[in-house]
N, CA, C and O of each residue as an XYZ file, in Angstrom:
888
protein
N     106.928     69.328     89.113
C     107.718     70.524     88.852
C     108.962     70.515     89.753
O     108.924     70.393     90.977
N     109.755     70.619     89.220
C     111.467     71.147     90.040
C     111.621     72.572     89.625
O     111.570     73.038     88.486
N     111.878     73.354     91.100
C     112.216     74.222     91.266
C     113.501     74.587     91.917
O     113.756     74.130     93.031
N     114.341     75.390     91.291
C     115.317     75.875     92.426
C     115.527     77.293     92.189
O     115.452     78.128     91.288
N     115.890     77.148     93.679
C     116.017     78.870     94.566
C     117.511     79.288     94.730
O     118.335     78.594     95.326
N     117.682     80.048     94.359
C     119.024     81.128     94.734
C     118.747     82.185     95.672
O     118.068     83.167     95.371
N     119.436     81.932     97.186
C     118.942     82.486     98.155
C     118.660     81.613     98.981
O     118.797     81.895    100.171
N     118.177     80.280     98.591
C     117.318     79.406     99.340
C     117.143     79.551    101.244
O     116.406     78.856    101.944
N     117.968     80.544    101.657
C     117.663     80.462    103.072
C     116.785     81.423    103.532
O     116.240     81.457    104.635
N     116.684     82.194    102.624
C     116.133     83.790    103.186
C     114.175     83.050    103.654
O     113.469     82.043    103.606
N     114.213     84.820    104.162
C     112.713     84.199    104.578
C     111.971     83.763    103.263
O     111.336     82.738    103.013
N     112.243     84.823    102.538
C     110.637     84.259    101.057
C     110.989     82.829    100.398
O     110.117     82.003    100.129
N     112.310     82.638    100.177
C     112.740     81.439     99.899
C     111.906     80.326    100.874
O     110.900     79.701    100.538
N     112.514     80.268    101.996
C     112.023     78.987    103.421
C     110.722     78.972    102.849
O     110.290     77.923    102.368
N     110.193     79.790    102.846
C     108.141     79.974    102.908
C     108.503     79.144    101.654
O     108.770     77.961    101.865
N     108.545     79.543    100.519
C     108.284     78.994     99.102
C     108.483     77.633     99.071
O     107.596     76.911     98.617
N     109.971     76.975     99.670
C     110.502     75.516     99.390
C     109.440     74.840    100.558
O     109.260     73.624    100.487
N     108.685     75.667    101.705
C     107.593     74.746    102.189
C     106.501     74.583    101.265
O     105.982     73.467    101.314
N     105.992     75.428    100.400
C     104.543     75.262    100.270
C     104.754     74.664     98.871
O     103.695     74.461     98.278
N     105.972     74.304     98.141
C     106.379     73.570     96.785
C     106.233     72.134     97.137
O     105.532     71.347     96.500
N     107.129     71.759     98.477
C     107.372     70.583     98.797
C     106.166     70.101     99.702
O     106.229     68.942    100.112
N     105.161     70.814    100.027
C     104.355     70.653    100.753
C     103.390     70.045    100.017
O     102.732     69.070    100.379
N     103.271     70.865     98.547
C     102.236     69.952     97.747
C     102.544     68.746     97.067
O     101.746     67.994     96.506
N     103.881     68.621     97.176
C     104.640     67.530     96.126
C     105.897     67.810     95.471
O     106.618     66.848     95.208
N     106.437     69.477     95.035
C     106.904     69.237     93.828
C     108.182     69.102     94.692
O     108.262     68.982     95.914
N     109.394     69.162     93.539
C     110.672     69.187     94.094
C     111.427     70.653     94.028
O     111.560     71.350     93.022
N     111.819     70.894     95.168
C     112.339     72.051     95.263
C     114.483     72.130     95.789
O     114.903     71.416     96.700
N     115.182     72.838     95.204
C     116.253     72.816     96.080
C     116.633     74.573     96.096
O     116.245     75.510     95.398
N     117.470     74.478     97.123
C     118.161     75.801     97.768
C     119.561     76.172     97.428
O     120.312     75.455     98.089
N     120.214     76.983     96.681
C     121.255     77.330     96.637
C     121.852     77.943     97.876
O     121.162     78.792     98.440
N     122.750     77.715     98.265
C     123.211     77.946     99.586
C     124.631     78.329    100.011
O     125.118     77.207     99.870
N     125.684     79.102    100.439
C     126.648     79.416    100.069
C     127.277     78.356    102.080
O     128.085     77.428    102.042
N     126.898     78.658    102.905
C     126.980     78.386    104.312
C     126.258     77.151    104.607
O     125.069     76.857    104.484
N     127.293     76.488    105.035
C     126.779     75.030    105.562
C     125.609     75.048    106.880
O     124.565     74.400    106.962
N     126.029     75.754    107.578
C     125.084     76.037    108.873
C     123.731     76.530    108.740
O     122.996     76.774    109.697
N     123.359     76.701    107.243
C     121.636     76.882    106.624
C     120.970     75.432    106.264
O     119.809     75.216    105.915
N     122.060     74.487    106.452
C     121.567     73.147    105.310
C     120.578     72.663    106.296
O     119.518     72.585    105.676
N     120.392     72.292    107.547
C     119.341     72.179    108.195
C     118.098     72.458    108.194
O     117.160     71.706    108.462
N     118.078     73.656    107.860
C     116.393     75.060    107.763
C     116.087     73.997    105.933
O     115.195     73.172    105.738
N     116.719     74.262    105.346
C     116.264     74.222    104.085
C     116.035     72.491    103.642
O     115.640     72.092    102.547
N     116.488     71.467    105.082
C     115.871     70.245    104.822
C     114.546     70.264    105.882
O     113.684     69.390    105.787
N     114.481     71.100    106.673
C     113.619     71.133    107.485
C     111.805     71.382    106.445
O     110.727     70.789    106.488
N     112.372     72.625    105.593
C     111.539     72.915    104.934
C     110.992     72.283    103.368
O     110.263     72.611    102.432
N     112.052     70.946    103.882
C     111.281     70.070    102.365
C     112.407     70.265    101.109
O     112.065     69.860     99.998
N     113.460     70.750    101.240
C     113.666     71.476     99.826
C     115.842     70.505     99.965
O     116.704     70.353    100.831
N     115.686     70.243     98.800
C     117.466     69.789     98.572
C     118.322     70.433     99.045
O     117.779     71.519     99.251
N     119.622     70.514     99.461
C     120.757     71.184     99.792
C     121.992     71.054     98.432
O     122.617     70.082     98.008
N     121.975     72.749     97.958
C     122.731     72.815     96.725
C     124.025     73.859     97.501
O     123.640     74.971     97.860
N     125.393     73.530     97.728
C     125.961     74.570     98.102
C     127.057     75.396     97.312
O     128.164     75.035     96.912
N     126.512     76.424     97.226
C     127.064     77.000     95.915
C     126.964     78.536     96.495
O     126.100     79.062     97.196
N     128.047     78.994     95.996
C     128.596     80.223     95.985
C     128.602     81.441     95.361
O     129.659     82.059     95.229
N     127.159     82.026     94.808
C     127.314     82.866     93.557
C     127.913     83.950     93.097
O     127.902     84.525     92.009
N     128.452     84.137     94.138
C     129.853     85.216     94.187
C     131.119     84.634     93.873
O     131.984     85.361     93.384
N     131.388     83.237     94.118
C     132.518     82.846     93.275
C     132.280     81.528     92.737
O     132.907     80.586     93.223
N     131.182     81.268     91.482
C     130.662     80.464     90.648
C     130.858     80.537     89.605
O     130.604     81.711     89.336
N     131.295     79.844     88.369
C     131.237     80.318     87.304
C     129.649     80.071     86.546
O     128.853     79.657     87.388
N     129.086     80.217     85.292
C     127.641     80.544     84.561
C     128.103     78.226     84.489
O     127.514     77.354     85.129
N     129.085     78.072     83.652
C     128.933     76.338     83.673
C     128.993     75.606     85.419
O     128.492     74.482     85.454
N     129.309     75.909     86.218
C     129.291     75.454     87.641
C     128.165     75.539     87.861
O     127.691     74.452     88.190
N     127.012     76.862     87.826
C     125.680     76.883     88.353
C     125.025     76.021     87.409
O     124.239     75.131     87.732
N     125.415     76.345     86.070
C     124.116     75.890     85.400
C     124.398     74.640     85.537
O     123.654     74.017     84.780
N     125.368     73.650     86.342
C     125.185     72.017     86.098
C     124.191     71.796     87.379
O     123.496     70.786     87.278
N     124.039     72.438     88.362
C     122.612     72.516     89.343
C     121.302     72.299     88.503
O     120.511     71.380     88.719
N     121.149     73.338     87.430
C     119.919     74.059     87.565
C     119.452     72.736     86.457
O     118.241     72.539     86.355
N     120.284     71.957     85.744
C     119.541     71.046     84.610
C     118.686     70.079     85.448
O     118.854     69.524     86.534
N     117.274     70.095     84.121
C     116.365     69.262     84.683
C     115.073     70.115     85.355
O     113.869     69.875     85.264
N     115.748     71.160     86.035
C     114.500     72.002     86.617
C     113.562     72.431     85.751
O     113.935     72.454     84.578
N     112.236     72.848     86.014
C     111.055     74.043     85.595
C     111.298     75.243     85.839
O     110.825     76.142     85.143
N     111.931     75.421     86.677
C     112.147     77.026     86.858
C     113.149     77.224     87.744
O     113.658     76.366     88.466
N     113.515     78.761     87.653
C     114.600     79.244     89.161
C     114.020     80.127     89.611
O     113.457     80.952     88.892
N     114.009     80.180     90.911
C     114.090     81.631     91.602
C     115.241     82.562     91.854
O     116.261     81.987     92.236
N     115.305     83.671     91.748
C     116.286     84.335     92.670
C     115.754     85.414     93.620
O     115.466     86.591     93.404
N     115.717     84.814     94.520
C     115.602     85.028     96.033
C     116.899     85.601     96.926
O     116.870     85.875     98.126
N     118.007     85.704     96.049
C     119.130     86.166     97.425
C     119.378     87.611     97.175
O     119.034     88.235     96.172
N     120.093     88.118     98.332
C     120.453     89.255     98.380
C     121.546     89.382     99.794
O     121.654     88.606    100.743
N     122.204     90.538     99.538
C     123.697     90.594     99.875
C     123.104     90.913    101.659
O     123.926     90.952    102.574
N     121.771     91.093    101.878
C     121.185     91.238    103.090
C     121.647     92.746    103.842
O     122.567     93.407    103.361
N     120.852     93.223    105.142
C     120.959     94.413    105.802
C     122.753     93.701    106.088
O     123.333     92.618    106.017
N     123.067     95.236    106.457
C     124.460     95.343    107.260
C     125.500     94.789    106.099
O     126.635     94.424    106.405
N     125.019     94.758    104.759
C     126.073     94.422    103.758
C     126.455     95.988    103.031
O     125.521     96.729    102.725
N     127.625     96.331    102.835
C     128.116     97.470    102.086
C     127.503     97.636    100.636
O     126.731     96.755    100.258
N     127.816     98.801     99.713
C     127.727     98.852     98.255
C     127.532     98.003     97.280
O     126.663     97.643     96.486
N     129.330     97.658     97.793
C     129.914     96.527     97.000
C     129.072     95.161     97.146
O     128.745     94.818     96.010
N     128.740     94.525     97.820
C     127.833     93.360     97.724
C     127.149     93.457     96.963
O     127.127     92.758     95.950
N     125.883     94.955     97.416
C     124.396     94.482     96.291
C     124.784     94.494     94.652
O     124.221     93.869     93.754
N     126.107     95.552     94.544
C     126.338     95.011     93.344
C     126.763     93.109     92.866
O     126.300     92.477     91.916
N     127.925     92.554     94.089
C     128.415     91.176     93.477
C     126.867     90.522     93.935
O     126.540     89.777     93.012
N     125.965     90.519     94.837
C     124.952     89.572     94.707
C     123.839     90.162     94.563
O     123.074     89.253     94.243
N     123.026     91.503     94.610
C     121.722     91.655     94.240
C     121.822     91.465     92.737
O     121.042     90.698     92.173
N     122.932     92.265     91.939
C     122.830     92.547     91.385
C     123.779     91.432     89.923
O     123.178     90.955     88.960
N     125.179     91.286     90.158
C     125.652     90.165     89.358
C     125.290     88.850     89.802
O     125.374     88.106     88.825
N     125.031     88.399     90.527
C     124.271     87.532     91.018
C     123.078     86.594     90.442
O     123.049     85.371     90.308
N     122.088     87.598     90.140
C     121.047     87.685     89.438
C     120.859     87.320     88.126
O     119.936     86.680     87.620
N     122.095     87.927     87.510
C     122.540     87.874     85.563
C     123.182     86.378     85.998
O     122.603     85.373     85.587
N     123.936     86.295     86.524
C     124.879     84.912     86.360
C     123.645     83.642     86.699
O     123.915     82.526     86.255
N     122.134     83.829     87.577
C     121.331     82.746     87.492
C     120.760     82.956     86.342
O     120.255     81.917     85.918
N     120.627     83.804     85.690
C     119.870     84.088     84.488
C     120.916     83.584     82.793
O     120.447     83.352     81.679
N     122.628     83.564     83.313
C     123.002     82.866     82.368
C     123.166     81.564     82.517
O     123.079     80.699     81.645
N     123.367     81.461     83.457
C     123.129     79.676     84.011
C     121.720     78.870     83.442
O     121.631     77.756     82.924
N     120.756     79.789     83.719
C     119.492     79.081     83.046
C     119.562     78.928     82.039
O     119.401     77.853     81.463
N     119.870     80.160     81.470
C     119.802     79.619     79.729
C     120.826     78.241     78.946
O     120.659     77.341     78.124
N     121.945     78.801     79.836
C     123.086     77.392     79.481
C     122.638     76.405     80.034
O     123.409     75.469     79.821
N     121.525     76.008     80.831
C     121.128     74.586     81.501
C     119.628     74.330     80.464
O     119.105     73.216     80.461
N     119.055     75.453     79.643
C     117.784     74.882     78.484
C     116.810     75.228     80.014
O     115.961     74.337     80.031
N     116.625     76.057     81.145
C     115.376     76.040     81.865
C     114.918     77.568     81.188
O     115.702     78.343     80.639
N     113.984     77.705     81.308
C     113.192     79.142     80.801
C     112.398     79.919     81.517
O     112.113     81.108     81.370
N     112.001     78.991     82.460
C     111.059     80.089     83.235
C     111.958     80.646     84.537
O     112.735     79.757     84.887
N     112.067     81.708     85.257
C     113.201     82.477     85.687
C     111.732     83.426     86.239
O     110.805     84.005     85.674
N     112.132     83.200     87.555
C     111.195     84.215     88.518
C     112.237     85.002     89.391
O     113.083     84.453     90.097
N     112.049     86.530     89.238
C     112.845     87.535     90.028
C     112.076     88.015     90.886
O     110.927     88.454     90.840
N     112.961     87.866     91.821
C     112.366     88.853     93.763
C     113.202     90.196     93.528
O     114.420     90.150     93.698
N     112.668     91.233     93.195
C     113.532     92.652     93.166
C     112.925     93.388     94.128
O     112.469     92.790     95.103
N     112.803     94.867     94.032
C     111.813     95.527     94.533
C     111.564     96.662     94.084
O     112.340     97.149     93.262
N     110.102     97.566     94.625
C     109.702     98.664     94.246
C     110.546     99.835     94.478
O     111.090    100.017     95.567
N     110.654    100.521     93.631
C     111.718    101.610     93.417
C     113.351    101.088     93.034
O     114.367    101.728     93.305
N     113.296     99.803     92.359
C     114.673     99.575     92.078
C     114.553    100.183     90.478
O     113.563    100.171     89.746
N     115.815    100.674     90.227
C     116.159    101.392     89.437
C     117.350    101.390     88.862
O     118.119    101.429     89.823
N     118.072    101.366     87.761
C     119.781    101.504     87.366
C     120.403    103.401     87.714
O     121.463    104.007     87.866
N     118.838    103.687     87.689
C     119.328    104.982     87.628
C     119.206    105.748     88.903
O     119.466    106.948     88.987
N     118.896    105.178     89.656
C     117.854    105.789     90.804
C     118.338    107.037     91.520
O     119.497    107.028     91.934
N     117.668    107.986     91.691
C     118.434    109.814     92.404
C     118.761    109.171     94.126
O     118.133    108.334     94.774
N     120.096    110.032     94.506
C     120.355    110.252     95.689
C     119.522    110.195     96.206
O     118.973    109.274     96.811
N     119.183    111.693     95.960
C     117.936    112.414     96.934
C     117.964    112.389     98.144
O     117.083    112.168     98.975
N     119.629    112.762     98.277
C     119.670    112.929    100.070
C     119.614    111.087    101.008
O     119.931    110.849    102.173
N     119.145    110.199    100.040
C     119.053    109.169    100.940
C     120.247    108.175    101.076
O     121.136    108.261    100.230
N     120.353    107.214    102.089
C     121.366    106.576    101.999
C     122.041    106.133    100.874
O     121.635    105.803     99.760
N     123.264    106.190    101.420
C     124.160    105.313     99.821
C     124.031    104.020     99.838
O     124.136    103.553     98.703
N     123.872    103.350    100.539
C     123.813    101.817    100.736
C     122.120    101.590    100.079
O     121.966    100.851     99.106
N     121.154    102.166    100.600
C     120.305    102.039     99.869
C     119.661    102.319     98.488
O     118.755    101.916     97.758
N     120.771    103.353     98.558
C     120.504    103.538     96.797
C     121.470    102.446     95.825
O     121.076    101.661     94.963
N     122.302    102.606     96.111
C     123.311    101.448     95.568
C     122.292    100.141     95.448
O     122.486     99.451     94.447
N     121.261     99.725     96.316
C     120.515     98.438     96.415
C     119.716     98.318     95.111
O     119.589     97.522     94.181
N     119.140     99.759     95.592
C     117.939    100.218     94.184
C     118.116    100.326     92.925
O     117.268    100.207     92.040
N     119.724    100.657     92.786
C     120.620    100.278     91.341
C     120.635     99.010     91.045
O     120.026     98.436     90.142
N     121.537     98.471     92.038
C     121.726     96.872     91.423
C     120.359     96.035     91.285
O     120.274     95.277     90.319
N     119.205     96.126     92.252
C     118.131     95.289     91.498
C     117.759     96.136     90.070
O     117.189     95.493     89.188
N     118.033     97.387     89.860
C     116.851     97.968     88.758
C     118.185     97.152     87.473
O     117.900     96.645     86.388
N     119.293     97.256     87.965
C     120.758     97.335     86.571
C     119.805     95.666     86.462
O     119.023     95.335     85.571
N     120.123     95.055     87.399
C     119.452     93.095     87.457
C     118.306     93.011     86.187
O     118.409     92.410     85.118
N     117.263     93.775     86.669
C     116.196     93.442     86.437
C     116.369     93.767     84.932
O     115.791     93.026     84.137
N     117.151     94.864     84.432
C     117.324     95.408     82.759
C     117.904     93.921     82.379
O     117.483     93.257     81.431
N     118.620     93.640     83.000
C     119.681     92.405     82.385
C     119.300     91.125     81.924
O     119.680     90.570     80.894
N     118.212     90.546     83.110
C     117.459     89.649     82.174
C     116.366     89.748     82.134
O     115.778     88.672     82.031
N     115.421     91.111     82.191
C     114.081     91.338     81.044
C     114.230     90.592     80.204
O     115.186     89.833     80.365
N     113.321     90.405     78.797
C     113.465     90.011     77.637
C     114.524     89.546     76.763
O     114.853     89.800     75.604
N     115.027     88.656     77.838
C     116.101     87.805     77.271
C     115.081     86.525     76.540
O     114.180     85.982     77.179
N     115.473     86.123     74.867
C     114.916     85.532     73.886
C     114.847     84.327     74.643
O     113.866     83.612     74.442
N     116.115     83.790     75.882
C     115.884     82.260     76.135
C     115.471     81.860     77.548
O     115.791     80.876     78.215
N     114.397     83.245     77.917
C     114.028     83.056     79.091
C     112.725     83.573     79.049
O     112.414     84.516     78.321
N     111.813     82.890     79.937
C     110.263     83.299     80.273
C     110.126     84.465     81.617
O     109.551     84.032     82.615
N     110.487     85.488     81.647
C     111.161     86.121     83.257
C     110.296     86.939     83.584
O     110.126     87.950     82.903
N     109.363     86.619     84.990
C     108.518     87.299     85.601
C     109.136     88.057     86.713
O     109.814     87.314     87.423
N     109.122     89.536     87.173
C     109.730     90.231     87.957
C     108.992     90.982     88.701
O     108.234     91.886     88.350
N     109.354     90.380     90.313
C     108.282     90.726     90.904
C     108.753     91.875     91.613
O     109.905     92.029     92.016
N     107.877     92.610     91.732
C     108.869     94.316     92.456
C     108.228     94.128     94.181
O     107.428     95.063     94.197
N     108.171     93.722     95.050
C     107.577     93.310     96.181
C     107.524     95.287     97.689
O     108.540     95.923     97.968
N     106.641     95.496     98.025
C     106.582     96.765     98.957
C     107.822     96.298    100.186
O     108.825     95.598    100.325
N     107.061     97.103    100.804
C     108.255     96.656    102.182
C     107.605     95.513    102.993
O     106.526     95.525    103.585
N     108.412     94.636    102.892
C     108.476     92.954    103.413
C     108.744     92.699    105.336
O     109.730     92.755    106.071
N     107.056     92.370    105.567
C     107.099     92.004    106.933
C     106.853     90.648    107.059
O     106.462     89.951    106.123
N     107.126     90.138    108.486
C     106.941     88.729    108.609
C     105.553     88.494    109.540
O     105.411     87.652    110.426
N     104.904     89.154    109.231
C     103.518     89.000    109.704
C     102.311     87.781    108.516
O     102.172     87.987    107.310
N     101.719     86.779    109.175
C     101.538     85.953    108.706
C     100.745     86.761    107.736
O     100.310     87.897    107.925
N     100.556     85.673    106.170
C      99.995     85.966    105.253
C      98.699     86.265    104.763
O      98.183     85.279    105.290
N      97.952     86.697    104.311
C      96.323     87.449    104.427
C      96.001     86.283    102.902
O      94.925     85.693    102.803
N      96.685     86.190    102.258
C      96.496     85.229    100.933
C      95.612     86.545     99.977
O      94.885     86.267     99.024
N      95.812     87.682    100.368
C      95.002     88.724     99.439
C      95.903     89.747     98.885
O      96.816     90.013     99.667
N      95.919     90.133     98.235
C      97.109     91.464     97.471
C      96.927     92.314     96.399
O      95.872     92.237     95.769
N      97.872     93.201     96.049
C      97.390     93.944     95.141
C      98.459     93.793     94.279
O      99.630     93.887     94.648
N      98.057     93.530     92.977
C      99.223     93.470     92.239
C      98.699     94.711     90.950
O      97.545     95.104     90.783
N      99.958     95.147     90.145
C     100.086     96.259     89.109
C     101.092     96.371     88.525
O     101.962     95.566     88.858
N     101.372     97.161     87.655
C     102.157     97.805     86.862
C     103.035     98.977     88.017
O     104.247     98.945     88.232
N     102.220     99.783     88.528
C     102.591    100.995     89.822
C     101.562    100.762     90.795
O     100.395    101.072     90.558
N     101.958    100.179     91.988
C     101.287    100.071     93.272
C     101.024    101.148     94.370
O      99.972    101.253     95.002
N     102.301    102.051     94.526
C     102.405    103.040     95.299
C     103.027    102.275     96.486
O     102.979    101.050     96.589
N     103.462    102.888     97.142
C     104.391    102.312     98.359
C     103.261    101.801     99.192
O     102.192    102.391     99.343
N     103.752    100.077     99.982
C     102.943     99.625    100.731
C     103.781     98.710    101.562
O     104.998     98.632    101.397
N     103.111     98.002    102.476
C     103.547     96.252    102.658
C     103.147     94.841    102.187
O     102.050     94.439    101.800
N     104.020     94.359    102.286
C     103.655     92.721    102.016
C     103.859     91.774    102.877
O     104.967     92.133    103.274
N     103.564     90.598    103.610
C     103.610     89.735    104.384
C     105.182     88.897    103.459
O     104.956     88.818    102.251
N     106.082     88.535    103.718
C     106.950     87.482    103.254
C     106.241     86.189    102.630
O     106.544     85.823    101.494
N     105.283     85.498    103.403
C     104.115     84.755    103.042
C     103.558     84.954    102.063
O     103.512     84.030    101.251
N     102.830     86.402    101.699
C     102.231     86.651    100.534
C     103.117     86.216     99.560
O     102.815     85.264     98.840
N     104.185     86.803     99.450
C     104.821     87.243     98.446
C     105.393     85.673     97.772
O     105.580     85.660     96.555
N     105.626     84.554     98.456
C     106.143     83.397     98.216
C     104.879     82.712     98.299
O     105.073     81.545     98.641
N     103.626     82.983     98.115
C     102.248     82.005     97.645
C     102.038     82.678     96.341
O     101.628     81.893     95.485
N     102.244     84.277     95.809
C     102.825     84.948     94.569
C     103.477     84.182     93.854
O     103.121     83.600     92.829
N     104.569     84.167     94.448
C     105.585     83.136     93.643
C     105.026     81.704     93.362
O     105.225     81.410     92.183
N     104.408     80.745     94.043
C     104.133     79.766     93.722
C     102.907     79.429     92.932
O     102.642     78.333     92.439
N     101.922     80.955     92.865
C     100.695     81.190     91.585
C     101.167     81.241     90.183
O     100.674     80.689     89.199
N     102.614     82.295     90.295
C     103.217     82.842     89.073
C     103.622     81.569     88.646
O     103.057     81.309     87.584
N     104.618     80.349     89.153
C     105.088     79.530     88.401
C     104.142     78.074     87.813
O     104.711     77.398     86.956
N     102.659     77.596     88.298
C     101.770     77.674     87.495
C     101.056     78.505     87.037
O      99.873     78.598     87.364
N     101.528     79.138     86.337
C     100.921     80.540     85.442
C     101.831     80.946     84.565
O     102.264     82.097     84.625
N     102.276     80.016     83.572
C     103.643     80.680     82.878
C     103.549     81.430     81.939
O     104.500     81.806     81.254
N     101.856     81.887     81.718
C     101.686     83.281     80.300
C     101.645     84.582     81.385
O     100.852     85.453     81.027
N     102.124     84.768     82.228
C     102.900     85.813     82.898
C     104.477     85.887     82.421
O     105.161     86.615     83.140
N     104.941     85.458     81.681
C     106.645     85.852     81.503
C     106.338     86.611     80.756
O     105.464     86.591     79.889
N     107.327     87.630     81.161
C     107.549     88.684     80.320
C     107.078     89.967     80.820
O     106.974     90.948     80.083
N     106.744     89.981     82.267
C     106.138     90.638     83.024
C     106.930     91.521     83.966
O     107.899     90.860     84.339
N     106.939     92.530     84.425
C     107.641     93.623     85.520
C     106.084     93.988     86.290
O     105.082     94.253     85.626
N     106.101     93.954     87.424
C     104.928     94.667     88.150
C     105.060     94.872     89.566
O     106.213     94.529     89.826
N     104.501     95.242     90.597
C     104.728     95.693     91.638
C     103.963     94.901     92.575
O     102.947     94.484     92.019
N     104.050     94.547     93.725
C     103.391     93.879     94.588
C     103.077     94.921     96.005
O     103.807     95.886     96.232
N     102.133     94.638     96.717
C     101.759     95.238     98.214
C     100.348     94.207     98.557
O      99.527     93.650     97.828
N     100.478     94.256     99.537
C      98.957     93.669    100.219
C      97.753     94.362     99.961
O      97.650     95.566     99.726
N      96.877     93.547    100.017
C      95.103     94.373     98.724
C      94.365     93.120     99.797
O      94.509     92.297    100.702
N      93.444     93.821     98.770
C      92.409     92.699     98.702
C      92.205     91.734     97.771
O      91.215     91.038     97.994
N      92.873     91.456     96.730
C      92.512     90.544     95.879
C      93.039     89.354     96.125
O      94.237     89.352     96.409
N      92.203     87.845     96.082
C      93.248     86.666     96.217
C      94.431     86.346     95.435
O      94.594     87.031     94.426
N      94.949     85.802     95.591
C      96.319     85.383     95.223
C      96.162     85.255     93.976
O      96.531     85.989     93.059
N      95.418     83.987     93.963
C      95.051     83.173     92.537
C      94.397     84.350     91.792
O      95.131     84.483     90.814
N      93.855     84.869     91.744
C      93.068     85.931     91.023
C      93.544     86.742     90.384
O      93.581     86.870     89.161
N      94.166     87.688     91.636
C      95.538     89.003     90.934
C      96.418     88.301     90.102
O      96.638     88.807     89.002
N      96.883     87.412     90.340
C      97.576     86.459     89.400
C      97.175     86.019     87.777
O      97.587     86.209     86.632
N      96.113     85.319     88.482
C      94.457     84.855     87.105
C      94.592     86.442     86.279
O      94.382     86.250     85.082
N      94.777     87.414     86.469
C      94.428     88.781     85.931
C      95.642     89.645     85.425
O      95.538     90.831     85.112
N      96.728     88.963     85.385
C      98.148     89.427     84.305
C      98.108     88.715     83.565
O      98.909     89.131     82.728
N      97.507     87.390     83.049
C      97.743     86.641     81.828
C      96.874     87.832     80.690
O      95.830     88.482     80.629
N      98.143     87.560     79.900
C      97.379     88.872     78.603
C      95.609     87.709     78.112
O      95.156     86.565     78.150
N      95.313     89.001     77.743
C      94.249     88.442     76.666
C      94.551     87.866     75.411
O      95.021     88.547     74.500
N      94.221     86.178     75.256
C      94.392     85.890     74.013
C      94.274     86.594     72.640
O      94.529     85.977     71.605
């Protein structure tokens, strides 16, 4: 399996391109900053440097040919304004999702999160954070059930770097929780052997259920 990541430096990314390349497959990192290319050979995984804020859909998608799948893993990160999560949580996201389709890959795994929304209320809370909760929810509308993509979307709780329990709870509505970074990128690497999960939106937090299992338990019934 070839995989590549958009984001490739972040934490869930690093975790993922170890435990891909760890078993064998091939993994690479989209990467905008030269000074990441180190971490992401450290962790087993190619150096792709690319810019998805100023890429065009034929520039990415000549990366992505050949792969099994993409991730998108990036985000405009803390201490970024409005304007970012829109050019990278959020256009960002559509432009790996038209890239895939113009490169023939189909399976397309999204890192969003719980409570992202296009519509999402003030409610008194930050603007920067609501603006976040827009651009993943506007993302996530954009390539749902696109005809030339298999797209599993993972809505992940609030993301600590406390090592991984390999147990979780996965759903439709979780209720606010945490997740280990770990969890969430051994998730990711269940979901992409597991490809009668596309087509999926659900929520993630730490449980008790194993990985493989909660996973084993979104494939519809034949």
């Amino acid at each position: 399996m070839r995989v590549v990541i958009a984001g490739g430096h972040g934490k869930i990314a690093l975790s993922l391109e170890r435990l891909l390349s760890g078993r064998g497959d091939s993994v690479a990192g989209l990467v905008r900053n030269p000074d990441h290319a180190a971490d992401l050979v450290a962790a087993g995984a190619e150096v792709l440097m690319v810019d998805l804020e100023h890429s065009s859909v034929e520039q990415v998608a000549e990366h992505l040919r050949g792969a099994s799948a993409v991730v998108f893993a990036a985000g405009a990160g803390p201490g970024s304004g409005a304007a970012r999560k829109e050019t990278v949580d959020r256009d960002a996201a559509i432009l790996l999702a038209d890239a895939a389709e113009a490169a023939g890959v189909r399976r397309y795994l999204m890192i969003s999160s719980i409570g992202a929304d296009a519509q999402a209320p003030d409610n008194g809370r930050d603007p920067v954070f609501v603006a976040y909760l827009r651009a993943k929810g506007a993302a996530d509308e954009a390539v749902r059930g696109r005809a030339g993509l298999d797209t599993t979307i993972v809505r992940p709780g609030m993301l600590t770097n406390d090592p991984g329990t390999g147990r979780v709870t996965i759903a439709d509505s979780t209720g606010r929780g945490r997740i280990a970074r770990e969890d969430v990128a051994a998730v990711l690497v269940a979901l992409l052997d597991t490809p009668d999960t596309g087509g999926q939106t659900f929520e993630l937090v730490g449980g008790d259920t194993p990985i493989a299992a909660a996973v084993a338990a979104r494939v519809p019934a034949p």
